[in-house]
C-alpha positions in Angstrom: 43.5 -38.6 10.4 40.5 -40.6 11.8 39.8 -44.0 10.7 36.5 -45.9 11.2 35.6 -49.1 9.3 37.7 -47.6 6.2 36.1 -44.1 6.7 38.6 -41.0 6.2 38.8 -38.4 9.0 36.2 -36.2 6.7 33.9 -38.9 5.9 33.7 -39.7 9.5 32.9 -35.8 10.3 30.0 -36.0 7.9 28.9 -38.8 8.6 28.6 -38.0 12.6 27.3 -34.4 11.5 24.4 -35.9 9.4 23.7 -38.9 11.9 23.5 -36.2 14.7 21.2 -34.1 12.8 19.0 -36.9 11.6 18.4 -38.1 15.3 17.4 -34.6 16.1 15.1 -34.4 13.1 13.3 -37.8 14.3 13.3 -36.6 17.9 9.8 -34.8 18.2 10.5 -34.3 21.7 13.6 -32.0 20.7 11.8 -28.9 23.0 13.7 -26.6 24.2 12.9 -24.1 27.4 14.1 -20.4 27.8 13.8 -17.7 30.7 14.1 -14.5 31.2 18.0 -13.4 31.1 19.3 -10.7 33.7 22.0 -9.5 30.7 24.6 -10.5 28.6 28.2 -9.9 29.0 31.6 -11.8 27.4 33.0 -12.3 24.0 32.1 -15.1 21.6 34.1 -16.1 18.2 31.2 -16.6 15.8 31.1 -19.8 13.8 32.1 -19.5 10.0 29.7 -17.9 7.3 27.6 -20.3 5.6 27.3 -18.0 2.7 30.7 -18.4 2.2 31.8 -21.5 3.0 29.2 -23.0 0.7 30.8 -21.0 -2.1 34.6 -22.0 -0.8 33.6 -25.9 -1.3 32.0 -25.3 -4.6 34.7 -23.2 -5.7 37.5 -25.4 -4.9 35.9 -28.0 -6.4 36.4 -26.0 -9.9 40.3 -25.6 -9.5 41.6 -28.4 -10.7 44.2 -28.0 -8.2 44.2 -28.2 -3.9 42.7 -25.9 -1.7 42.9 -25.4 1.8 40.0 -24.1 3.5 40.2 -22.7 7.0 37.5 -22.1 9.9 34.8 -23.6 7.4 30.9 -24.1 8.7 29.6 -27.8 10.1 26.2 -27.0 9.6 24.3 -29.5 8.1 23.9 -27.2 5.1 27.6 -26.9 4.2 27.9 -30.5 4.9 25.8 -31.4 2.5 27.4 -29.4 -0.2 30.7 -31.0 1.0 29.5 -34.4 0.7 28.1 -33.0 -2.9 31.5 -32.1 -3.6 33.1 -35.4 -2.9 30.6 -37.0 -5.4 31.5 -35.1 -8.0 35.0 -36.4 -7.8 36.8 -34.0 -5.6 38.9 -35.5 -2.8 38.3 -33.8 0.9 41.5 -34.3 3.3 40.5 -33.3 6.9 44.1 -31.4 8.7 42.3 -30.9 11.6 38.6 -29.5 13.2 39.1 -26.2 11.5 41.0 -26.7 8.1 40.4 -29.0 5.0 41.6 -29.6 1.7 39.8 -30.2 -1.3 41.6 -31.6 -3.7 40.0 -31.5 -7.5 43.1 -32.1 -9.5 40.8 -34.7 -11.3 37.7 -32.2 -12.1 34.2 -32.7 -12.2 33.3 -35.9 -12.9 29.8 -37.5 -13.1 28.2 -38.8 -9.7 27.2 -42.0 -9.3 24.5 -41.4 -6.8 21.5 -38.8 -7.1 22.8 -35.9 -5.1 21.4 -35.1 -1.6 21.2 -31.1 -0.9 19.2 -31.8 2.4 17.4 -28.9 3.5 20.2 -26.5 1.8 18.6 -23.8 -1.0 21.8 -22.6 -1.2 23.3 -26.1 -2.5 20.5 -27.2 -4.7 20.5 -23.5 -6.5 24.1 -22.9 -7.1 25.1 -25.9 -8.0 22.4 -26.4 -10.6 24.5 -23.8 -11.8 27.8 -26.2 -12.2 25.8 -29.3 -13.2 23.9 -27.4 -16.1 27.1 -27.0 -18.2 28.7 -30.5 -17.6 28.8 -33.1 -20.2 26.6 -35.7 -18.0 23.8 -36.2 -16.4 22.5 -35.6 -12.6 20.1 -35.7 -10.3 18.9 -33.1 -7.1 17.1 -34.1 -4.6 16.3 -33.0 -1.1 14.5 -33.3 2.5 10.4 -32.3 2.1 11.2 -29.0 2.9 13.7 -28.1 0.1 11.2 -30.2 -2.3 8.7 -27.7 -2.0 11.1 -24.3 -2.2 11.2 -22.6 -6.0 13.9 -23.6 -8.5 12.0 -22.0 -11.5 14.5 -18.9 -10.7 17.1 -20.4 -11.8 16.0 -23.2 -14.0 14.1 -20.2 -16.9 17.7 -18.7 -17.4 19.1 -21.6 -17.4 17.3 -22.9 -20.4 17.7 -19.6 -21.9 21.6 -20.6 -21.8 21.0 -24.2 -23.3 20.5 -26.2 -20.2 18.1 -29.1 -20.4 16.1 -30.0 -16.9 13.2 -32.5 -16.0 11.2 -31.5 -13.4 7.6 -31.2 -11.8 6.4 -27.7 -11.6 10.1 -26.5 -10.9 10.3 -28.6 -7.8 12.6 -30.7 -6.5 13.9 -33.9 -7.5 15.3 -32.1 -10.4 16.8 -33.8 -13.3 20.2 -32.3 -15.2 21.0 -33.0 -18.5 24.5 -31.3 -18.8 25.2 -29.6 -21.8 27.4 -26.9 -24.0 25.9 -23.7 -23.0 26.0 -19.7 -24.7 26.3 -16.9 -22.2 23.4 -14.9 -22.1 22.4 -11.3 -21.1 20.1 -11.7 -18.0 17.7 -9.1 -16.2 16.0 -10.8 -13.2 13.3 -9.0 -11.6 14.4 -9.8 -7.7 17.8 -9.2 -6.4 18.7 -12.9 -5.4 22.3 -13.8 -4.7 21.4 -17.6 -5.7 19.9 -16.7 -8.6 23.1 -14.5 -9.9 25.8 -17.4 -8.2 24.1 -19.8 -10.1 24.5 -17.8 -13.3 28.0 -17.0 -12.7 28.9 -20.3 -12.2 27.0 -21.8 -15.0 28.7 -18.8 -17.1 32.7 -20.0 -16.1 31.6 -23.2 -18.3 29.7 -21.4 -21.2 30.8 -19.7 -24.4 30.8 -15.9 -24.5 29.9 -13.3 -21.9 27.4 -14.2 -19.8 25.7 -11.1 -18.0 23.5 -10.8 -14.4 21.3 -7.5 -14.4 19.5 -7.2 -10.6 17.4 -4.8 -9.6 19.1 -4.0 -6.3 22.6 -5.5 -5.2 22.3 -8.8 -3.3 25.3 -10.1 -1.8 28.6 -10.7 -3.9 30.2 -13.1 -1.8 30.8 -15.0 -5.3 31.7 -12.3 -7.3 34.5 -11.6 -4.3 35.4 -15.2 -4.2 35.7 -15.0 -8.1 37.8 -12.4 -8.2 39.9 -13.9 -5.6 40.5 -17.0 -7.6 41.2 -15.0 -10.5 38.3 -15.4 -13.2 37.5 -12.6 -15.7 34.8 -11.0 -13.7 33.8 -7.8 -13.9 31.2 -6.1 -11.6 29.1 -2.4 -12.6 26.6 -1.4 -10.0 24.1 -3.7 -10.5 25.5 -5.9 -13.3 27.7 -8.5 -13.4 29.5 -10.1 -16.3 31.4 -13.0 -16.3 33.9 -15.0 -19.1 34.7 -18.5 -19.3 37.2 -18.7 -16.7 39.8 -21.3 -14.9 39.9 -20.8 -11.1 43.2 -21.0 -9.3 43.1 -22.8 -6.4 44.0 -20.2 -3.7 43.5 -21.0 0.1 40.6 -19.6 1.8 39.8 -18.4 5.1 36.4 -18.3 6.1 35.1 -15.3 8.5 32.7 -15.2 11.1 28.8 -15.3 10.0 27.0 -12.2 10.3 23.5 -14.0 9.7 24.3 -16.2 13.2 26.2 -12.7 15.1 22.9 -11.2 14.6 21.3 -13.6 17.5 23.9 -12.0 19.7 23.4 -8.3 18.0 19.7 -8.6 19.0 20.0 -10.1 22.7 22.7 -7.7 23.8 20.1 -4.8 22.8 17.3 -5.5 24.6 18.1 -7.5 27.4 19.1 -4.8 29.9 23.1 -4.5 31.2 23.5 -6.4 28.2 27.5 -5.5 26.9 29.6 -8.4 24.4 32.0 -8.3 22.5 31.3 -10.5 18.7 34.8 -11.4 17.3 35.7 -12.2 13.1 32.6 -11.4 11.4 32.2 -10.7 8.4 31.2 -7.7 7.8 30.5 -7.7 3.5 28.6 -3.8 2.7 25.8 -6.5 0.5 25.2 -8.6 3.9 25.7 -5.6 6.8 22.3 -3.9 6.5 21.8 -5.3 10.0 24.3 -3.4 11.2 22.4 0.3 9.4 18.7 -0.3 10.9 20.5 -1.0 14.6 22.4 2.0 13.8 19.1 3.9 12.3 17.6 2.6 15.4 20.1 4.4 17.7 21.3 1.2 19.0 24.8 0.9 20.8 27.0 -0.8 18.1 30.7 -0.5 17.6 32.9 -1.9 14.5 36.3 -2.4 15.3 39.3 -3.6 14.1 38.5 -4.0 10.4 40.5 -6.3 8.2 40.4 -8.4 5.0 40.3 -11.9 5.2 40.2 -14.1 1.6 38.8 -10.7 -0.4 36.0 -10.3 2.4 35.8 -7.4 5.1 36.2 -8.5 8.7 35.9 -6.8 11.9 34.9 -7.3 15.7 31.5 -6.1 16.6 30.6 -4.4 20.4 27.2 -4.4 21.4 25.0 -3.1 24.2 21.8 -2.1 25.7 20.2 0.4 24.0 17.0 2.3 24.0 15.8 2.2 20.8 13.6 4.0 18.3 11.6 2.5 15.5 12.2 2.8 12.0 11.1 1.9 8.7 13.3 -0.6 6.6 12.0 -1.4 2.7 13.8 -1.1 -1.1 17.7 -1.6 -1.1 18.5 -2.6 2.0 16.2 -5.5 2.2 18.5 -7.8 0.3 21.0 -7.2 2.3 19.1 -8.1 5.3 16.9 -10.6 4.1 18.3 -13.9 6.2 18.2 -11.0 9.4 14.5 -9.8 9.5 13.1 -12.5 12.1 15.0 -11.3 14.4 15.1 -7.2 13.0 11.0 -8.4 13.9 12.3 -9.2 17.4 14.0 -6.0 18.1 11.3 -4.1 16.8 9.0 -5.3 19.8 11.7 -3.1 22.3 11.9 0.1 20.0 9.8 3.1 20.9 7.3 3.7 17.8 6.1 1.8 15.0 8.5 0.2 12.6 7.5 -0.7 9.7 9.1 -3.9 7.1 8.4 -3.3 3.6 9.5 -5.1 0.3 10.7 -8.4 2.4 7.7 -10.6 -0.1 11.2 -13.1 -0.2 10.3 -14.3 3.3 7.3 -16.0 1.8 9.9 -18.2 0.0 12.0 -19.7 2.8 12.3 -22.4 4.7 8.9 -21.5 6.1 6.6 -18.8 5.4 8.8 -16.8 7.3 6.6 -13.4 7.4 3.4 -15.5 9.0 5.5 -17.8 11.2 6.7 -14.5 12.9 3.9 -12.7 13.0 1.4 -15.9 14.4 4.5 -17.0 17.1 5.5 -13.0 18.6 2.0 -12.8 18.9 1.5 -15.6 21.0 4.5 -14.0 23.2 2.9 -11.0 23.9 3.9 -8.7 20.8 1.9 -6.0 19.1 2.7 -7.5 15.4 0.8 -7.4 12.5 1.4 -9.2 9.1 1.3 -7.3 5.2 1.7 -8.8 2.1 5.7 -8.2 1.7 6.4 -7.7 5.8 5.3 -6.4 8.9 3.9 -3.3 10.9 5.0 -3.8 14.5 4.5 -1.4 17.6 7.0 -1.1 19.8 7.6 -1.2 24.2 6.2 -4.8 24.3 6.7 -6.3 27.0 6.5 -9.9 26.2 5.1 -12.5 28.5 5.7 -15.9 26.5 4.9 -18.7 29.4 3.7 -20.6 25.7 4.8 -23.1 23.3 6.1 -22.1 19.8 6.4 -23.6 16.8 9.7 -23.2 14.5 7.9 -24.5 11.1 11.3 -26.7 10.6 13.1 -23.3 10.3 16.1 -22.7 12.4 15.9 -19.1 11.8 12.4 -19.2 13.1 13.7 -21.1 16.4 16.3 -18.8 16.9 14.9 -15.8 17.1 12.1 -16.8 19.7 15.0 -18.1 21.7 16.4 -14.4 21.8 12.8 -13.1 22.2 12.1 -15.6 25.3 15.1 -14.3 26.9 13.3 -11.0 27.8 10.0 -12.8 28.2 8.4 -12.7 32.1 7.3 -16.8 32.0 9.3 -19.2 30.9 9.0 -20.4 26.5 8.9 -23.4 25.2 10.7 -23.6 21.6 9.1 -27.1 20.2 11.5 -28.7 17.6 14.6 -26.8 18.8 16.6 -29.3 17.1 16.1 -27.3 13.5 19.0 -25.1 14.5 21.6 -27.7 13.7 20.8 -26.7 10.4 22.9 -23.9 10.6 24.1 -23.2 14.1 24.4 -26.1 15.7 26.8 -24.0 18.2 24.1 -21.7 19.1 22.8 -23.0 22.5 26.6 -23.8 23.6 27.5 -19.8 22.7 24.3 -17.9 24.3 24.6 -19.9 27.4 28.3 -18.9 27.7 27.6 -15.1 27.9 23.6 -15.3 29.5 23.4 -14.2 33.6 20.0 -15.5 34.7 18.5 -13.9 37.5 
């Protein structure tokens, strides 16, 4: 265990992940240049799943008992919901750079600081879903970003369950005013898996069945993680139910994320030669739609060696160049692909046709205005893009010429993908605020470097 003016070996990880991140944030100068790639070839392990890890901290946190939790994320969205967790009384042990334990044998208590979810939606919206069914008070708040994303989602079924909130026009800082709640019958109108964790998790505290009706399946990385941990859970299609419920404090293995592998899926199939190997991802049916349009797209994608790791599907994913076709991608799959269309955007500029993004309105919602911020930045590259009200019409065989500077909008997804799109650009792109992608993958750079052949 580290030790650093009385800090624990955790506390010093957060406080020299947030202390990193913060310097980048206040570095305006944080540009980063890419070139044109010859190919791709190597393996790469895949950081953890954020998706899941968010859920593993949250979720220990409800035991009552010690969990360990292996190959967790260090982005600066899981750390906040880690440092989260420590304020709400849980103790975090750090066993080395990959494993923790979380030890909440003394429960939820109330915090004694307003509590920072960064730039993290997942944070603030599930656990709204915790603190609305506590018996004290609380207090979200967040980086200007976050402040401006929508919480009314989750706050109108919330109230419809007896929560009590002060807000300003559903924004962020939010106050909680923890209280007995009644399980409720719920029929949203967008398939949101934050919307339905937050529900679930608000309905293991509340009296009675508390039901989540979606139009389409989002992903159920919390009702997997549920029924993992053993609470009264049941799942039918499209609806959820949940009963007031202990957890059992289980260890928990995170996989790899298929959100970040899909950087790598992308690359490897339009950068000519291109041939990797992506190892432990996760490979969930509500988070793998990806892995459908690349297939739909006649892309050259391999699954192999399937497992289960903590209740979640695993497997190793080989990718290479492929000539691709367009396609169009709109209804059930979007959900399932949501995090993956700036980059699905990406692709699209290499297929042969028109492909077409439909029902993706979502995007609007994001860290940035993720449909424009694609469509004004590819365009500046050289692609054939246009904007819709809910997605994209983009013509294929571009061949991009970047030798521009683009802007990210503060959204490491954003970033990210024009990285992988300046790889196969003819002048060299400059990615302005780079530092963004610590938000999630602060490994990124480290991992595409490893596996790109430059000319």
């Amino acid at each position: 265990m580290l030790f650093l003016l009385g800090f624990s070996g955790l506390h010093f990880l957060i406080y020299s992940v947030f202390a990193k991140v913060i310097y980048l944030l206040c570095n305006k100068n944080m540009n980063k240049e890419v070139r044109k790639a010859k190919y791709l070839r190597g393996e790469i392990n895949i950081p953890a799943d954020k998706s899941i890890t968010h859920r593993a901290f949250m979720f220990a946190a409800l035991t009552k008992g010690r969990v360990k939790i292996s190959n967790y994320s260090k982005g600066a969205d899981c750390m906040s919901t880690l440092k989260i967790v420590e304020q709400l009384g849980s103790k975090v042990e750090k066993l080395n750079e990959n494993e923790i334990i979380i030890d909440s044998t003394k429960g939820i208590n109330e915090p004694k600081e307003d509590l920072n979810c960064g730039n993290s939606g997942t944070t603030t919206r599930l656990i709204t879903g915790i603190l609305a069914g506590q018996n004290f008070k609380s207090k979200l708040y967040g980086d200007e970003s976050l402040s401006k994303r929508p919480m009314k989602r989750v706050i109108e079924p919330l109230e419809l369950m007896g929560a009590k909130f002060k807000h300003q026009d559903y924004k962020l800082p939010i106050e909680i005013e923890g209280k007995s709640l009644e399980g409720i019958e719920y029929k949203s109108s967008l398939a949101s898996a934050q919307v339905k964790s937050c529900l679930l998790l608000a309905g293991l505290n509340a009296k009675g069945t508390t039901t989540y009706i979606e139009p389409y399946k989002s992903r159920n990385h919390t009702e997997l993680m549920f029924e993992y941990m053993g609470a009264n859970i049941k799942t039918e299609g499209n609806k959820v139910s949940i009963k007031k419920s202990q957890l059992k404090p289980v260890d928990i293995t995170v996989c790899g994320d298929i959100s970040s592998a899909a950087f790598f899926i992308a690359a490897s199939l339009i950068i000519p030669d291109s041939d990797i190997l992506i190892k432990n991802v996760g490979i969930n049916k509500t988070r793998s739609g990806i892995i459908d349009v690349v297939k739909e797209m006649e892309g050259n994608i391999e699954i192999i060696n399937k497992r289960i790791i903590s209740n979640e599907e695993v497997a190793d994913i080989r990718v290479k160049y492929s000539k691709l076709k367009s396609t169009t991608i709109e209804g059930e799959i979007i959900p399932r692909l949501i995090d993956e269309i700036p980059i699905i955007a990406v692709i699209a500029t290499q297929a042969e046709g028109t492909t077409i993004i439909k029902n993706a309105q979502d995007l609007r919602n994001k860290e940035a205005d993720r449909i424009s911020a694609v469509t004004k930045e590819l365009t500046k590259m050289g692609a054939n893009i246009k904007e819709t009200q809910d997605g994209f019409i983009i013509q294929g065989k571009s061949k991009l010429k970047g030798g521009c500077s683009i802007d990210c909008y503060h959204d490491h997804r954003i970033a990210m993908s024009a990285y992988v799109a300046g790889l196969i650009c003819e002048y060299p792109t400059v990615i302005k605020e780079f530092q963004w992608v610590n938000i999630s993958f602060p490994e990124f750079l480290d991992l595409m470097e490893n596996i790109t052949v430059y000319p």
